[in-house]
Structure formats: structure tokens, C-alpha cells
N, C-alpha and C positions, 0 to 999 in steps of 0.2 A: 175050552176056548170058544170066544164067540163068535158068531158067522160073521162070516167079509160083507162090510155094506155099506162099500166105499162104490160102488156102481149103482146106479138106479135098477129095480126089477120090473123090467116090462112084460106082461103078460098076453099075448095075444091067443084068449081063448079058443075053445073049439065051436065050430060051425052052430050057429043058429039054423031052427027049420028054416028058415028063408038062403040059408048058405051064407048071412053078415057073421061077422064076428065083433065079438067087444074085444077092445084095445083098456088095457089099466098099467097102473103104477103101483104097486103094491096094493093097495085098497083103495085106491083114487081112479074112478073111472074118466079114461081122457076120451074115448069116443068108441064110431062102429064102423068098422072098415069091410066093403067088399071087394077088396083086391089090395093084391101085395105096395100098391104104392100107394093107398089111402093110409094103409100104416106108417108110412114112411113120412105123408102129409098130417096125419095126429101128432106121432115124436117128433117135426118141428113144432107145431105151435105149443107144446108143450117145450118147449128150449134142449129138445134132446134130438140132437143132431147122429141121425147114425145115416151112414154114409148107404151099408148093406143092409137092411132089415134083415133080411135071409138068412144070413152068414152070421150075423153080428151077437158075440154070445150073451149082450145086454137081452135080448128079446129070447122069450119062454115060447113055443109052437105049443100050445095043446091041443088035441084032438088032431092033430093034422100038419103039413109043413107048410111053408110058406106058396105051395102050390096047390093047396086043398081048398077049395072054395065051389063048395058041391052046389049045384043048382043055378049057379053064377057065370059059372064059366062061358056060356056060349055068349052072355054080353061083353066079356073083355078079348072076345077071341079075334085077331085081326082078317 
């Protein structure tokens, strides 16, 4: 049986030494996000609307959840 691939595969790699991550589409790189809502600003201008990046099981976390952004953190901290 062939694999479901009736969803787009969003991959949001693991951390770069800088703490960025690459955001892709199966083998199509759509950008570099450091922080959980620049992911969420690539999958619009890519037309892929997801509502929760987090949550949302279109999107693959590697290396890390969607709260892992090592060395980054203390710029998006309020």
C-alpha cells in the first residue's frame, strides 16, 4: 500500500548552531525560522495555512518541540 500524501510534509528541522531552524516541504526549502510564529509566517506565504503549528500533525518537530530554540530564547522572552 502506498503512503497517504494527500497532506503536505512540513518539516521543521532541528536547531542550527545559531538556535534558526530550516522550515521545508518535503524537499522544497520554504525558509529559516527562529521562533514558533515565524513557522507559522513561512506556511502562510507558502498557502499552507495551519491554524496551530504546535499541535498541527501537518508539521514534523525534529530535533526539538516546538519550544526548543536553544540560544534564542532570551530574545523572544517577554
Amino acid at each position: 500500500m502506498a503512503p497517504h500524501t494527500e497532506h503536505p510534509h512540513v518539516v521543521v528541522h532541528a536547531p542550527a548552531l545559531d538556535g534558526s531552524r530550516r522550515v521545508t516541504l518535503g524537499e522544497e526549502p520554504l525558509g529559516v525560522a527562529t521562533h514558533t510564529d515565524d513557522v507559522a509566517e513561512i506556511l502562510r506565504l507558502a498557502d499552507l495555512y495551519v491554524t496551530d503549528v504546535a499541535e498541527s500533525d501537518l508539521v514534523e518537530w525534529q530535533g526539538g518541540g516546538p519550544d526548543d530554540w536553544p540560544g534564542l530564547s532570551e530574545h523572544h522572552e517577554a
